[in-house]
Backbone and ligand atoms as CSV (ligand in chain L), in Angstrom:
chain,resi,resn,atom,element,x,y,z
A,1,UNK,N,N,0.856,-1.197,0.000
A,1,UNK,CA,C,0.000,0.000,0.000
A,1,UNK,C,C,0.881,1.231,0.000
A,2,UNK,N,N,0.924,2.062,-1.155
A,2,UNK,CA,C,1.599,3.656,-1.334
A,2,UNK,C,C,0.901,4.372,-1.630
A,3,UNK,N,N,-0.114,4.764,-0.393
A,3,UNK,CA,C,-0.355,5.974,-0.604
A,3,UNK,C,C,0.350,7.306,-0.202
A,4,UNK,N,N,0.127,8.210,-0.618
A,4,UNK,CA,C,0.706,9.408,0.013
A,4,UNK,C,C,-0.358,10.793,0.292
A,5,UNK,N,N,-0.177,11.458,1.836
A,5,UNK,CA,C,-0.989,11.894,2.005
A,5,UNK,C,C,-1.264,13.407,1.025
A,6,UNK,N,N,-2.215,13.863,0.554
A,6,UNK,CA,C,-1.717,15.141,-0.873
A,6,UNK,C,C,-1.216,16.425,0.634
A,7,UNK,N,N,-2.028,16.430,1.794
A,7,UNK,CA,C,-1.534,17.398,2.404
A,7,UNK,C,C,-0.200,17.549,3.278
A,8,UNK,N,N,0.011,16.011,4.098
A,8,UNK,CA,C,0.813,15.977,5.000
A,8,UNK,C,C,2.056,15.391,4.757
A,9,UNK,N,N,1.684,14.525,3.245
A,9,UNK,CA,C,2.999,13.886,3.010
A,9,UNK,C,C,3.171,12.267,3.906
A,10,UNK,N,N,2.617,12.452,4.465
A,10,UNK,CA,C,2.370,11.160,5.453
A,10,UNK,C,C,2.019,9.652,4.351
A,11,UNK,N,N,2.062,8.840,4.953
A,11,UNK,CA,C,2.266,7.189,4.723
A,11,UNK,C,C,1.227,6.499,4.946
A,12,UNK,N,N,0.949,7.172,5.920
A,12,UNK,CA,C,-0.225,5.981,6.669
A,12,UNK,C,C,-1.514,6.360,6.658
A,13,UNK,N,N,-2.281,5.240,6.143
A,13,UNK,CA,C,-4.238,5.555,6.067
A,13,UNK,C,C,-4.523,4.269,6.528
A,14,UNK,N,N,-5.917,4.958,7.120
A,14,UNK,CA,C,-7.125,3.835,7.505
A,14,UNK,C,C,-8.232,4.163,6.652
A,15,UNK,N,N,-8.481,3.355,6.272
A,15,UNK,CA,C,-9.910,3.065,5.701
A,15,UNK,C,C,-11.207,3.250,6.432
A,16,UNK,N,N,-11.961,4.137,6.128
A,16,UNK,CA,C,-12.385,4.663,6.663
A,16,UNK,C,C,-13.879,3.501,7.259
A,17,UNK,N,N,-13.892,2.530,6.622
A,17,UNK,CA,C,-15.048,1.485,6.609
A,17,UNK,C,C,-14.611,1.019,7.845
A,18,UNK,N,N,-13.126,0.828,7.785
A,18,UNK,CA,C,-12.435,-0.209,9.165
A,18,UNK,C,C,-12.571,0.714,10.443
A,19,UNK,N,N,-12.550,1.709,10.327
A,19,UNK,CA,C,-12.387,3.314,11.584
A,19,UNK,C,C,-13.808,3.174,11.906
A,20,UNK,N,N,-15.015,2.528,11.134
A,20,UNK,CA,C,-16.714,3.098,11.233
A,20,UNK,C,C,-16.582,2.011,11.939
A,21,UNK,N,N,-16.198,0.278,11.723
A,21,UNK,CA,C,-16.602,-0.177,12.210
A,21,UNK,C,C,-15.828,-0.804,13.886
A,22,UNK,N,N,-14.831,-0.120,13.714
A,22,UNK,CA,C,-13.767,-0.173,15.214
A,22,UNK,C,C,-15.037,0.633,15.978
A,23,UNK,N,N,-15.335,1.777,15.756
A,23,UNK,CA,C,-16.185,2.549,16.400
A,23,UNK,C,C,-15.688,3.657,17.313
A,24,UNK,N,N,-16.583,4.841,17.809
A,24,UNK,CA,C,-15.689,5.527,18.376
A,24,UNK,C,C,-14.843,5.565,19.402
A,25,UNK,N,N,-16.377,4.799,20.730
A,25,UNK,CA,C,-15.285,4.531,21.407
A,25,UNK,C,C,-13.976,4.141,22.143
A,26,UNK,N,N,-13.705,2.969,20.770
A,26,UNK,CA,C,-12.249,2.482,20.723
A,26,UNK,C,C,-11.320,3.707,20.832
A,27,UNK,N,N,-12.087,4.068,20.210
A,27,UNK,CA,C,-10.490,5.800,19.920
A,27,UNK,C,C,-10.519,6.622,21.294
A,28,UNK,N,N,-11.694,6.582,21.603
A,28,UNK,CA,C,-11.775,7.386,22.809
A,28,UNK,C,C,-11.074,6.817,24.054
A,29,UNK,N,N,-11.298,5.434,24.279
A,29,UNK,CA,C,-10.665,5.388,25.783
A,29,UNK,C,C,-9.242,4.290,24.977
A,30,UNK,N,N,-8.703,4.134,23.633
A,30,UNK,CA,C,-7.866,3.755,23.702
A,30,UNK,C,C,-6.913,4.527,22.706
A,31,UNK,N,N,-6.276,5.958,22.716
A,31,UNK,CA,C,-5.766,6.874,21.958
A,31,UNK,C,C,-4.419,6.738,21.458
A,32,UNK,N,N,-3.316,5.421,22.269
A,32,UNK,CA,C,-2.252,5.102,21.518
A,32,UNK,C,C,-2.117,3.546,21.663
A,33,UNK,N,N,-1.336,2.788,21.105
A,33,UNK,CA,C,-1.070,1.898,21.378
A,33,UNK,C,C,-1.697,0.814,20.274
A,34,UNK,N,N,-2.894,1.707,19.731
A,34,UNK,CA,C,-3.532,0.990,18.960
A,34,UNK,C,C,-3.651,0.154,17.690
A,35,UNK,N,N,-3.443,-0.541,17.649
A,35,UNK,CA,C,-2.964,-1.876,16.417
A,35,UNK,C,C,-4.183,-2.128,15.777
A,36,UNK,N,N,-3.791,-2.054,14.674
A,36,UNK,CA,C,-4.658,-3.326,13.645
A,36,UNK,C,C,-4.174,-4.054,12.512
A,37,UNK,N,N,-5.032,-4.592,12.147
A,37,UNK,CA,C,-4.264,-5.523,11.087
A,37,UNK,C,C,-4.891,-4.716,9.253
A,38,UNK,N,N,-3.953,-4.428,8.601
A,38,UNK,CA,C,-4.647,-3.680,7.532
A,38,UNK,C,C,-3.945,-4.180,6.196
A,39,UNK,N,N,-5.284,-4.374,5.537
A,39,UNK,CA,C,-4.639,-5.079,3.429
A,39,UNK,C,C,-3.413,-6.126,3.897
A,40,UNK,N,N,-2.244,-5.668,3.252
A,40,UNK,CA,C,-1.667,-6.735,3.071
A,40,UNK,C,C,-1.217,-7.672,4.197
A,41,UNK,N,N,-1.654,-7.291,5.091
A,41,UNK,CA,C,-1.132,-7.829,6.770
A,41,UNK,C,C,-0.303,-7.257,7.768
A,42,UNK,N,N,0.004,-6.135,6.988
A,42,UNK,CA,C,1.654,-5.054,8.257
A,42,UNK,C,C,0.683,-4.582,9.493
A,43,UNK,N,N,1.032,-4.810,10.110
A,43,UNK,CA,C,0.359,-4.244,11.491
A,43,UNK,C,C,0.912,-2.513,11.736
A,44,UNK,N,N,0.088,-1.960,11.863
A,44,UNK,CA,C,-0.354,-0.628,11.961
A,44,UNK,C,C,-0.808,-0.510,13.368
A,45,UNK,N,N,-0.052,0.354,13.864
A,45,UNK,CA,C,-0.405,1.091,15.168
A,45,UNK,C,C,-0.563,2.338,15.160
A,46,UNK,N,N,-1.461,3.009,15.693
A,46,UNK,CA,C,-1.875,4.129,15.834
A,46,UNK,C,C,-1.195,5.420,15.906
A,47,UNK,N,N,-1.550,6.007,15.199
A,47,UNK,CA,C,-0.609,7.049,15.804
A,47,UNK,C,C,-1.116,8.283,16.454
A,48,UNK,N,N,-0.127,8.882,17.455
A,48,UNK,CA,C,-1.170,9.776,18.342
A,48,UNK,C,C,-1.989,10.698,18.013
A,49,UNK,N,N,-2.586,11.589,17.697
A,49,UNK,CA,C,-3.518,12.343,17.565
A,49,UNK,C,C,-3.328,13.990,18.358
A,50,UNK,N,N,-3.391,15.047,17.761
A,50,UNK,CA,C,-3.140,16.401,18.250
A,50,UNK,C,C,-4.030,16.296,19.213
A,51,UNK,N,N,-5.094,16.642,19.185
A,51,UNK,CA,C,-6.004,16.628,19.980
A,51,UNK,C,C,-6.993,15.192,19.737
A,52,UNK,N,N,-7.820,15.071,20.807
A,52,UNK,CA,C,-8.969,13.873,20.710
A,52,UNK,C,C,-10.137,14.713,20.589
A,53,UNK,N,N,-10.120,15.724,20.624
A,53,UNK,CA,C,-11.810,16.362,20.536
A,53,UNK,C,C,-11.783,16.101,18.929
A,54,UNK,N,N,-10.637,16.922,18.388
A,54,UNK,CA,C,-10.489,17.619,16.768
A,54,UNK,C,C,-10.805,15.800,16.269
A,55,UNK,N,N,-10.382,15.215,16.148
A,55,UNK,CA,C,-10.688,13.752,15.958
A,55,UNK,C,C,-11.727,13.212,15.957
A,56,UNK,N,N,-12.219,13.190,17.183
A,56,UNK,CA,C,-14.040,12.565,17.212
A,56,UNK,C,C,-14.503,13.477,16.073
A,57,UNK,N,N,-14.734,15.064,16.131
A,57,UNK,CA,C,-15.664,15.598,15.769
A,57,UNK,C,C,-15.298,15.452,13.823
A,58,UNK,N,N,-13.967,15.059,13.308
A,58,UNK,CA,C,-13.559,14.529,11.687
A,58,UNK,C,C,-14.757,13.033,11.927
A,59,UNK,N,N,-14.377,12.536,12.972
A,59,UNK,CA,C,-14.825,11.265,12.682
A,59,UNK,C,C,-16.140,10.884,12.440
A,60,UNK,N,N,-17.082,11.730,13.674
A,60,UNK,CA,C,-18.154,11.890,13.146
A,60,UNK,C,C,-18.675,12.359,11.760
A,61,UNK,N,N,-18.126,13.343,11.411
A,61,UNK,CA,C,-18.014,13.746,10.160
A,61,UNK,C,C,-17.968,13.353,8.849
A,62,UNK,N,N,-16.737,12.562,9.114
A,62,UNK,CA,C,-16.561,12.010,7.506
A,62,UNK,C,C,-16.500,10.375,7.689
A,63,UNK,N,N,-16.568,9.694,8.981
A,63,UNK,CA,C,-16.158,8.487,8.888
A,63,UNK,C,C,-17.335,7.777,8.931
A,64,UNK,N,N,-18.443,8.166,9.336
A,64,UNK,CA,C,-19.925,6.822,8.948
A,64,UNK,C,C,-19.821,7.448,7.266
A,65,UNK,N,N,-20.715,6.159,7.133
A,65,UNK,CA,C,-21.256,5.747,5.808
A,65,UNK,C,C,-22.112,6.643,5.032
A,66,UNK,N,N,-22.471,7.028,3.778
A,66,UNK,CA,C,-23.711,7.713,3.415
A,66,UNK,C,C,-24.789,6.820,3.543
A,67,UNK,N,N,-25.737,6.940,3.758
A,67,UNK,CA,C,-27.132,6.716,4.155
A,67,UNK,C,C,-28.585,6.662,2.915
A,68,UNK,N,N,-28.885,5.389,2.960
A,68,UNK,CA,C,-30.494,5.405,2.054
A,68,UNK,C,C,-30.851,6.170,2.656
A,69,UNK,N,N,-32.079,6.733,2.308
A,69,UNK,CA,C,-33.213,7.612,2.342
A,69,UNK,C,C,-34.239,6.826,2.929
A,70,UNK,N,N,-34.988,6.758,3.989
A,70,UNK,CA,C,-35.859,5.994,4.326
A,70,UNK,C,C,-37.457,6.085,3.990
A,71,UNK,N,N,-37.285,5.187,3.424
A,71,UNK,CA,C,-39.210,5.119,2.927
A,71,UNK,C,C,-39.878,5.570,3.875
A,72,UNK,N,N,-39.333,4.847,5.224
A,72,UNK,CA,C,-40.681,4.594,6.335
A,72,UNK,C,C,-40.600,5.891,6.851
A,73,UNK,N,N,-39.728,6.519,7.091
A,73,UNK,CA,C,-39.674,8.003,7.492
A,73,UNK,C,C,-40.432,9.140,6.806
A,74,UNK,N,N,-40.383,8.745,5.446
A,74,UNK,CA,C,-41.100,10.138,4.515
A,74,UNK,C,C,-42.282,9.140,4.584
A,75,UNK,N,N,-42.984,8.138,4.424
A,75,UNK,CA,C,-44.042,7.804,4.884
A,75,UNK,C,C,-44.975,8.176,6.496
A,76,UNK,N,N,-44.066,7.871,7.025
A,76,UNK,CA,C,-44.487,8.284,8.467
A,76,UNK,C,C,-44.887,9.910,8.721
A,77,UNK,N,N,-43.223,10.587,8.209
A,77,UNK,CA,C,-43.717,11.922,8.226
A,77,UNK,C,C,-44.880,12.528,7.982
A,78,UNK,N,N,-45.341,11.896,6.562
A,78,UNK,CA,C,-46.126,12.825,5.445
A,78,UNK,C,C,-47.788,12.324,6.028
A,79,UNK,N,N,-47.922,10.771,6.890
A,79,UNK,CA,C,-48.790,10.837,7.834
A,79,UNK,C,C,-49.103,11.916,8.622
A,80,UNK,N,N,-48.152,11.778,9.317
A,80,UNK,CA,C,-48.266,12.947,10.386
A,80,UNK,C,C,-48.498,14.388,10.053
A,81,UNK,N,N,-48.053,14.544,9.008
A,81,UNK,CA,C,-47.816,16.038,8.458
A,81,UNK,C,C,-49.464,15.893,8.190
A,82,UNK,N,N,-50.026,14.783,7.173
A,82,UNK,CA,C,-51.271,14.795,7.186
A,82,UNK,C,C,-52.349,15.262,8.273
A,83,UNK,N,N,-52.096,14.542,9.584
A,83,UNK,CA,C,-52.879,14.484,10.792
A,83,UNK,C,C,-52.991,15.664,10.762
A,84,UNK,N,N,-51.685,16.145,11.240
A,84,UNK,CA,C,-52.072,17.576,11.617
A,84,UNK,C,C,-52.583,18.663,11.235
A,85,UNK,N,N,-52.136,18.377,9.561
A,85,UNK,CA,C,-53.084,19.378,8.212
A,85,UNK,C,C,-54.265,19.374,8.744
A,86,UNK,N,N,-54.795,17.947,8.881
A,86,UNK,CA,C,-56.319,18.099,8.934
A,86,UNK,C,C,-56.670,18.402,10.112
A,87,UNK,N,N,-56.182,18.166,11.160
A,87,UNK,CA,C,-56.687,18.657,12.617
A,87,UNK,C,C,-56.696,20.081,12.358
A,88,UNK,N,N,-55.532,21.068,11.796
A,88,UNK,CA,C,-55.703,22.596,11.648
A,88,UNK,C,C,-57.056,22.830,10.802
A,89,UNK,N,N,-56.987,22.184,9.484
A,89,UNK,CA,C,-58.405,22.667,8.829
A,89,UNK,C,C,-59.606,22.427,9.137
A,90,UNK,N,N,-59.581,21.149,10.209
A,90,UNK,CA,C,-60.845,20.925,10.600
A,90,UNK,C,C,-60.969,21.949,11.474
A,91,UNK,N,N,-60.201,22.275,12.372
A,91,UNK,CA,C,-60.161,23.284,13.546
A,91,UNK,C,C,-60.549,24.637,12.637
A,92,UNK,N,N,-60.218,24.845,11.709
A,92,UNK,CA,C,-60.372,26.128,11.113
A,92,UNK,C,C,-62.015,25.933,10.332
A,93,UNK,N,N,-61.942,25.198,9.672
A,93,UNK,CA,C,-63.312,24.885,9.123
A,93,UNK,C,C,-64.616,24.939,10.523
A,94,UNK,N,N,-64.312,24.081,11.522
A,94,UNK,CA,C,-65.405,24.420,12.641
A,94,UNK,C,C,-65.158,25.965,13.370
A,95,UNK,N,N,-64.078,26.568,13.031
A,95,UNK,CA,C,-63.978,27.739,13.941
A,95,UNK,C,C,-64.776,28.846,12.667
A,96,UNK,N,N,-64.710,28.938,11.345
A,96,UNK,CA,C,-65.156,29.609,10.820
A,96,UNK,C,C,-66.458,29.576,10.009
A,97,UNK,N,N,-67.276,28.213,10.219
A,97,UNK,CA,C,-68.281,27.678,10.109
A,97,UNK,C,C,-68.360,27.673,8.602
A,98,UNK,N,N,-67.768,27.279,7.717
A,98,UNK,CA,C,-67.624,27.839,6.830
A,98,UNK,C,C,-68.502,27.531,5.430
A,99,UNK,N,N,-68.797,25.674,5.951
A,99,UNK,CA,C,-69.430,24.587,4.503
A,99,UNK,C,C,-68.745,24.533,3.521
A,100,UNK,N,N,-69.645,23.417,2.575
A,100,UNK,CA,C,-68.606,23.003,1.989
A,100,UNK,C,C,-67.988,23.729,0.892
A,101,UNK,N,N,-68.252,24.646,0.263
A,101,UNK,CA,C,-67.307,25.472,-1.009
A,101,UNK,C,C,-65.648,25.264,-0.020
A,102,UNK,N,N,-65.722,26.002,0.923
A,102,UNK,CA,C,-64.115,25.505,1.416
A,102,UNK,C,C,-63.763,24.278,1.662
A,103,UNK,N,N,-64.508,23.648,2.008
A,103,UNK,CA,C,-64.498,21.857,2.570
A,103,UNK,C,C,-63.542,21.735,0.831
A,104,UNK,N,N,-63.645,22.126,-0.139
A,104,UNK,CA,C,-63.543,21.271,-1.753
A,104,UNK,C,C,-61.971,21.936,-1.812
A,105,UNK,N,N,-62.285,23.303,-1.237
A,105,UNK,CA,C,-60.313,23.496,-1.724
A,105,UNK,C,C,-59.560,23.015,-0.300
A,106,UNK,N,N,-59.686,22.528,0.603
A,106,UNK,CA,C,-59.342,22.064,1.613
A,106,UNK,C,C,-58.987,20.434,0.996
A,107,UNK,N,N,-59.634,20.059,0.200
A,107,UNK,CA,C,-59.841,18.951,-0.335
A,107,UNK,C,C,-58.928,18.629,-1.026
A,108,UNK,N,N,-58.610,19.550,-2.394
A,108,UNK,CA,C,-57.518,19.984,-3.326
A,108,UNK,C,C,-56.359,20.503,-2.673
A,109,UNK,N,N,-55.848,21.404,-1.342
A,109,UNK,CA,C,-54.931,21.445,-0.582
A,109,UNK,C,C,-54.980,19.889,-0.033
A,110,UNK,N,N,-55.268,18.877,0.448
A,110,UNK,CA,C,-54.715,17.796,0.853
A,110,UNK,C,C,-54.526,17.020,-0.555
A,111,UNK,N,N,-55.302,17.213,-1.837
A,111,UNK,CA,C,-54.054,16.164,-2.326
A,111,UNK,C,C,-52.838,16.289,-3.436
A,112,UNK,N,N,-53.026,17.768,-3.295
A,112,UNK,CA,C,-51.482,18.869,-3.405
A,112,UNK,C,C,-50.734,18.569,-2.363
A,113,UNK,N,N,-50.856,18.161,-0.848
A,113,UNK,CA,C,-50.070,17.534,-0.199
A,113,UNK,C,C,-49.208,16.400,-0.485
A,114,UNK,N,N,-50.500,15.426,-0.320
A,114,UNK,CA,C,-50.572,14.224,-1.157
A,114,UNK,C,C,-49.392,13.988,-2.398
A,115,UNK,N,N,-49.638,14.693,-3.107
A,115,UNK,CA,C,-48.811,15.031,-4.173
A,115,UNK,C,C,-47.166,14.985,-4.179
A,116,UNK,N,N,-46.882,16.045,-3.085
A,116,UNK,CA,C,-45.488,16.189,-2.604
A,116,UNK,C,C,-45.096,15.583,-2.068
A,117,UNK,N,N,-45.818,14.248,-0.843
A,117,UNK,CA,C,-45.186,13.327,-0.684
A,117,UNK,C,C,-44.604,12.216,-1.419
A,118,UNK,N,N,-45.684,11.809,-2.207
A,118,UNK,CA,C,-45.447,10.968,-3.240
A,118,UNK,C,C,-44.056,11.799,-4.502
A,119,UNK,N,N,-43.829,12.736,-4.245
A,119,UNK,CA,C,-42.782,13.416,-4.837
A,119,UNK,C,C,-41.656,13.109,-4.443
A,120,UNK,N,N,-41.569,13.423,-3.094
A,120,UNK,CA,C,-40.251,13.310,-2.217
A,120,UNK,C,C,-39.945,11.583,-2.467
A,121,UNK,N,N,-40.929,10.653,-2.203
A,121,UNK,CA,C,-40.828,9.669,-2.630
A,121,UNK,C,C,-39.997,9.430,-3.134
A,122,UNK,N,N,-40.458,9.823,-4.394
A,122,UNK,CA,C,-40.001,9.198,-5.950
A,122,UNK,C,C,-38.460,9.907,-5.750
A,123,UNK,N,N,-37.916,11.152,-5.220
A,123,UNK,CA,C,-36.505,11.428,-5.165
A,123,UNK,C,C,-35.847,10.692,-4.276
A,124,UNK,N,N,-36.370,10.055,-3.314
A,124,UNK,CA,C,-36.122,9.331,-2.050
A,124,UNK,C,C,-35.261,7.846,-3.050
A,125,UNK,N,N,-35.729,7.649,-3.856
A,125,UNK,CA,C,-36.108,6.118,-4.771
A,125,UNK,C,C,-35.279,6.395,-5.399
A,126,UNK,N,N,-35.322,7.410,-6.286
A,126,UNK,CA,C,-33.790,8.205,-7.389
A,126,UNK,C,C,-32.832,8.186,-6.608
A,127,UNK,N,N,-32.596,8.842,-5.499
A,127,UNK,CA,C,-31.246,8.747,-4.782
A,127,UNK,C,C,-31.174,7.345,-3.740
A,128,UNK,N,N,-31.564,6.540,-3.993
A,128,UNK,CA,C,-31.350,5.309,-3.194
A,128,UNK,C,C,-30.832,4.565,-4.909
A,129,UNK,N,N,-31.045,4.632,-6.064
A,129,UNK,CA,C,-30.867,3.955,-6.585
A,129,UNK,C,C,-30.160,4.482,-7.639
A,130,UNK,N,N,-29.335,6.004,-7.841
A,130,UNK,CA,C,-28.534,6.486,-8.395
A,130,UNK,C,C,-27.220,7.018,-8.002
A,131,UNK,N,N,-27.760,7.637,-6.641
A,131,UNK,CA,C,-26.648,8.753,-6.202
A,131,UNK,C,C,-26.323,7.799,-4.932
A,132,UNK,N,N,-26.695,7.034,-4.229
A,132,UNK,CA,C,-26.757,6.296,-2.788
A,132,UNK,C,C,-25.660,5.138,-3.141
A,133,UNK,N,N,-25.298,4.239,-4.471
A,133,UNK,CA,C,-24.193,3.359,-4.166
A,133,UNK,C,C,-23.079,4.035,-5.140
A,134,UNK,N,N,-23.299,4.898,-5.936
A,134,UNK,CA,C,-21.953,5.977,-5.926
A,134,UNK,C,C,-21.339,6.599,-5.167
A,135,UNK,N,N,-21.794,7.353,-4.363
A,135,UNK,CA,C,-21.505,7.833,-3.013
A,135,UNK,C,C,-21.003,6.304,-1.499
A,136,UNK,N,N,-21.610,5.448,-2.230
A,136,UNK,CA,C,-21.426,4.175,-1.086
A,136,UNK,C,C,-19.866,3.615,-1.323
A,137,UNK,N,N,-19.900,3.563,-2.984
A,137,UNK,CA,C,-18.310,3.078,-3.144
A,137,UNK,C,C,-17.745,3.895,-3.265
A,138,UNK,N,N,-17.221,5.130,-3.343
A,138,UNK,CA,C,-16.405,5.830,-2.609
A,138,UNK,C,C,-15.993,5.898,-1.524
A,139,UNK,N,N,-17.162,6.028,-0.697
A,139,UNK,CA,C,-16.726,6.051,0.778
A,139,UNK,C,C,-15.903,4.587,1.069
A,140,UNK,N,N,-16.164,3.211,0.524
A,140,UNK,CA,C,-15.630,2.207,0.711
A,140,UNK,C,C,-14.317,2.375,0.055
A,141,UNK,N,N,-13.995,3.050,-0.618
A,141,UNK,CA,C,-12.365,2.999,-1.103
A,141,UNK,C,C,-11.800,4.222,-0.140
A,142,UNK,N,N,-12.359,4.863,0.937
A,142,UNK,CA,C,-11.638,6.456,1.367
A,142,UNK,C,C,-10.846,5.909,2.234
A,143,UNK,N,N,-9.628,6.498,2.425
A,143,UNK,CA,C,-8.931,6.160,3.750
A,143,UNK,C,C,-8.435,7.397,4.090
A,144,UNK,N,N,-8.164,7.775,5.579
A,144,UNK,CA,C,-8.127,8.704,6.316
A,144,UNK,C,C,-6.867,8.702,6.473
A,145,UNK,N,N,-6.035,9.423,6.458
A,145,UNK,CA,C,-4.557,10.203,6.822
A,145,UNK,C,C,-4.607,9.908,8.479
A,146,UNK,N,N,-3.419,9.118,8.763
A,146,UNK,CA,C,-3.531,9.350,10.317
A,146,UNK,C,C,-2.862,10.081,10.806
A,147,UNK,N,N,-2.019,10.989,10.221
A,147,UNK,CA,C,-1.026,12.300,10.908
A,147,UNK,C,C,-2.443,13.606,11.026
A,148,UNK,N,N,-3.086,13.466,9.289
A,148,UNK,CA,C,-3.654,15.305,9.591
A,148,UNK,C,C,-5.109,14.767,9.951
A,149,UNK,N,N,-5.747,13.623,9.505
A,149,UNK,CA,C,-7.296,13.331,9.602
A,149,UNK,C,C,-7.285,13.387,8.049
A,150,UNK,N,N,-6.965,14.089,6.905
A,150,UNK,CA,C,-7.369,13.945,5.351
A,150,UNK,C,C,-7.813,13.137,5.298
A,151,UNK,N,N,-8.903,12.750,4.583
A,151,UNK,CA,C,-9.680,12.018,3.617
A,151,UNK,C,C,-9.204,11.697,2.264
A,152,UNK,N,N,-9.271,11.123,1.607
A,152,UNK,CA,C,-8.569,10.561,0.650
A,152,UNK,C,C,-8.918,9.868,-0.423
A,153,UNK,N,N,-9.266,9.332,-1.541
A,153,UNK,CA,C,-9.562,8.522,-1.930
A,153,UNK,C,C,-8.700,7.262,-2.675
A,154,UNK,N,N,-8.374,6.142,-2.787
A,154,UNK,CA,C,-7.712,5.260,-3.701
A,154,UNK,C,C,-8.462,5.402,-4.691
A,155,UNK,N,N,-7.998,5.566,-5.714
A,155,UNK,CA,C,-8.912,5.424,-7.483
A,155,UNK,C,C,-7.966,4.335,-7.659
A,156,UNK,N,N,-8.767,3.269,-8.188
A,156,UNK,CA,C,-8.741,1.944,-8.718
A,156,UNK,C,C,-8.734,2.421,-10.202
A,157,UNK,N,N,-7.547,1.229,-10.957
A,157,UNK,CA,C,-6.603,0.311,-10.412
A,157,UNK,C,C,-5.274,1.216,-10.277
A,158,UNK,N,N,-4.967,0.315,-9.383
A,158,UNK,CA,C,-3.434,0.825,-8.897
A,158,UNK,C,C,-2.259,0.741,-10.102
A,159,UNK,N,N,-1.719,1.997,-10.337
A,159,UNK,CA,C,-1.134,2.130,-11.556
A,159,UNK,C,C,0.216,0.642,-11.561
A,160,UNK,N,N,1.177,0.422,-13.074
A,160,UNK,CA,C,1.592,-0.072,-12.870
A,160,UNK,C,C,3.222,-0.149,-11.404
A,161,UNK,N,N,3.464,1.716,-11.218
A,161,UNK,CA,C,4.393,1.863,-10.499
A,161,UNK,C,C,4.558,1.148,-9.510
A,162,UNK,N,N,3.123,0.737,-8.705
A,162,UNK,CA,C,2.936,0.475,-7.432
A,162,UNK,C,C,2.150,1.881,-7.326
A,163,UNK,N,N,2.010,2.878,-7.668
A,163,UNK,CA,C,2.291,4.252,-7.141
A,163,UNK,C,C,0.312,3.980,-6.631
A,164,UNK,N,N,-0.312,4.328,-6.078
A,164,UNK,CA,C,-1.650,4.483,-5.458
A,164,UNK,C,C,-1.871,6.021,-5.812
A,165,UNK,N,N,-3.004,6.421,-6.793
A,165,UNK,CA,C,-3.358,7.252,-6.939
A,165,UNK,C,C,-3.993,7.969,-5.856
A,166,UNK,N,N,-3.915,9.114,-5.552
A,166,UNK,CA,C,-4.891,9.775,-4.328
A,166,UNK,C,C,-5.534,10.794,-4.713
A,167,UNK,N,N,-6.710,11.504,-4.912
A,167,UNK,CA,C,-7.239,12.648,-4.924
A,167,UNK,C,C,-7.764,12.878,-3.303
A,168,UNK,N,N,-8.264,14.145,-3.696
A,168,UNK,CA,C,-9.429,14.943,-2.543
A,168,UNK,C,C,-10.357,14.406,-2.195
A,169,UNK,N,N,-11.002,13.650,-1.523
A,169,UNK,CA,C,-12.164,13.342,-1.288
A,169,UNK,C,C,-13.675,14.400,-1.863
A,170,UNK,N,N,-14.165,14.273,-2.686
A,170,UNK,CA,C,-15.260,14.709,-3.565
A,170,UNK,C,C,-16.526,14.914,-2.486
A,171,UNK,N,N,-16.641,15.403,-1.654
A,171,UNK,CA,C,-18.240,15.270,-0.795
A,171,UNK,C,C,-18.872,16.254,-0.585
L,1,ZN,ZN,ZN,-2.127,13.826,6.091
């Protein structure tokens, strides 16, 4: 493994999949000493860290995974968002006694609601099934600089030098 870090010049990366799934609080109550076993088998120990705050708060950051879009959530929401639509218009409809000519655009405002959920949906569905495992394999090739925190990416395939291509992390 040759990577090189583009900012620090540094040697050494973790992968950022292996850092998500060590978890944080490994880092937290164990800040040196720390070994693992990485690609070709060289054992890698940790190296110390400027600070541990500046660390967690990269890690949180850039080291979980990107994330589907959850059906059940914009479903659930757009329930609820419903409920309450109608609890306000009913509340407004009995407070202003009004009948039905408003009852019909009250009607047409819920399924102009209606509408936008089933919207968000359908982008929910586009980015689970366009932008969600592009963004997924990247993050599975990123490895993290352990001198500055950089992010990194390996672009596949590894030239013939040996040399490991690195860009900027794209996010
Ligand atoms: Zn670096």
């Amino acid at each position: 493994m040759n990577i090189e870090c583009p900012k620090c010049k540094s040697k050494e990366f973790t992968k950022l999949s292996l850092l998500y799934a060590t978890g944080f609080s490994d880092i937290e109550t164990r800040s040196r000493g720390w070994g693992i076993l990485f690609g070709s088998g060289a054992d890698l120990a940790f190296g110390k860290f400027r600070t541990k705050g500046e660390v967690q708060t990269r890690l949180s950051q850039n080291v979980a995974p990107p994330r589907k879009w959850s059906y059940r959530k914009i479903v659930f929401g757009g329930l609820l968002g419903l409920l309450i639509l109608d609890f306000i218009l009913g509340y407004v409809d009995t407070f202003l006694r009004t009948g039905g000519n408003v009852n019909q655009q009250f009607a047409w405002f819920g399924y102009g609601y209606l509408g936008m959920v089933a919207f968000i949906l359908f982008l929910a569905f586009r980015y689970n099934f366009t932008v969600f495992p592009r963004r997924y394999r990247v993050w599975n090739r990123s490895f993290m600089c352990r001198s500055c925190g950089h992010i990194a990416q390996l672009s596949l395939p590894i030239d013939p030098s040996g040399q490991a291509l690195v860009r900027a992390a794209s996010r």
